[in-house]
C-alpha angles and dihedrals in degrees: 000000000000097000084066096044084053090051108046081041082065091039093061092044097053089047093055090046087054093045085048089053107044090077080068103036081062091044095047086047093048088051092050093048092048086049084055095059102038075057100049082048089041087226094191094077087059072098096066090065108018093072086062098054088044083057099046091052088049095050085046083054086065088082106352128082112237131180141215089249102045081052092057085044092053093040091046095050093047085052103047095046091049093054090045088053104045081042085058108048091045088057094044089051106044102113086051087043090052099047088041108087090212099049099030093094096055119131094262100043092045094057098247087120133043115220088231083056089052090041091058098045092058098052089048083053089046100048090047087053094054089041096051089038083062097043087058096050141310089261093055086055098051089053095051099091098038089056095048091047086065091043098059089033096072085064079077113039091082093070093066104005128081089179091066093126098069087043085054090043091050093045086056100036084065088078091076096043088040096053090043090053094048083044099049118010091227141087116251121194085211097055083055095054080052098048085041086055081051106041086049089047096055101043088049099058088035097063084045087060091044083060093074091055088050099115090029084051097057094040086055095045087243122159110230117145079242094063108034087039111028117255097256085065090037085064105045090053081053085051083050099052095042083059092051087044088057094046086055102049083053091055075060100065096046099047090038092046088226123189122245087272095075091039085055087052099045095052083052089049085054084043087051091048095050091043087052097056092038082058095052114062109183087231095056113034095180097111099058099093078053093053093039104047108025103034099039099049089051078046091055095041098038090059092049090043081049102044080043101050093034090055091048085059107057088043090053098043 
């Protein structure tokens, strides 16, 4: 019967094309989970904090001897502290993320993620963060726990804090000192102007993102400066602390004995501040996603571009 031998012959060729493909049908599955969870971490505003420590190890370079290895050490523990934390608050507010419009479809209330699967992928990023702690020094690794103890600490503070943000804003503001400290083994009063700009940086624009849950906030009995103190007044307190922010980074220049390069980028970062809260009016709100995202992020690259070229610079001249 030829037409079934045809038949089975195209069977059989259909089966070994399936068996060829399987090995990308699971890489193509694998991409997409570890896009789930970049997007559950939102791992794109890594870029909000990372320039910092990058500017803290090339201002330890100035006298200290650093090498490749003790960078990607640095780079990989900022990185992996940042993902456990933000795995962690996502998993300590999903019964507010569920019941908020604007966070309900994130990857874990919308059932993209398990919370097992959540679970899991905090204590990997945990466990990174601790190894590459004790590849940096015994006293990095001491402070690891701790550290992440503050980290996954800030997912609470909303529920009896209205003053969350600067929490928030000193959590993050450990990676420079961190990374001096990895870098170096000592304390520097200048590192900490540089973890206080960002400590004051973070906690303005996130109040400014708080701005949009105001109303979410006060329903949930949550505690955010928007909804305990209005947003206008929200607002002006974030005004308050980017100005704080810019007076620190100009502590920077003059501990670190910085060149006119950093100065330069220090009067764009003031312009950039100014630009941000022009772009948020506390009776439209629309523009926040714009100043967030877009002006922050040029905020956090433009200060390591700055510290780097700045650097070049004294070392050229």
């Amino acid at each position: 019967m030829p037409g079934l031998r045809c038949g089975n012959r195209w069977g059989g060729a259909v089966l070994i094309m399936s068996n060829n493909l399987k090995p990308f049908v699971s890489v193509k599955a694998m991409v997409e989970k570890i896009t789930t969870y970049g997007r559950m971490i939102k791992f794109s505003h890594t870029i909000f904090a990372l320039p910092f420590v990058l500017s803290a190890v090339v201002l330890a370079y100035r006298e200290y001897s650093l090498g490749i290895a003790d960078i990607l050490w640095i780079i990989v523990a900022a990185v992996s502290a940042r993902s456990s934390a933000m795995g962690f608050n996502r998993i300590a507010d999903v019964g507010f993320d569920r019941e908020n419009p604007r966070t309900m479809n994130r990857e874990i209330p919308s059932g993209q993620l398990s919370i097992a699967l959540a679970v899991s992928f905090v204590v990997i990023s945990s466990a990174i963060f601790i190894f590459a702690a004790a590849m940096l020094s015994k006293l990095c690794l001491y402070f690891s726990i701790p550290v992440l103890g503050v980290l996954f600490g800030y997912s609470y503070t909303k529920r009896f804090t209205q003053w969350c943000h600067l929490y928030l804003g000193f959590a993050i503001s450990l990676a420079p000192m961190g990374a001096w400290i990895a870098a170096t083994g000592t304390f520097s009063w200048g590192i900490l102007c540089l973890s206080c700009a960002l400590m004051t940086y973070i906690a303005g624009f996130d109040i400014i993102y708080a701005c949009q849950d105001a109303e979410f906030d006060q329903d949930q009995k949550l505690s955010s400066l928007p909804s305990k103190i209005g947003v206008h007044n929200a607002l002006n307190l974030s005004s308050v602390l980017h100005a704080a922010s810019f007076v620190f980074f100009l502590t920077v220049y003059f501990i670190f004995d910085m060149q006119a390069v950093f100065l330069i980028t220090v009067c764009v970062i003031g312009f950039l501040f100014v630009v941000e809260h022009k772009l948020v009016n506390p009776h439209d709100l629309k523009n926040i996603n714009i100043a967030f995202f877009h002006v922050n992020s040029v905020i956090s690259v433009l200060l390591f571009v700055g510290i780097l070229a700045d650097e070049l610079v004294r070392r050229w001249m």
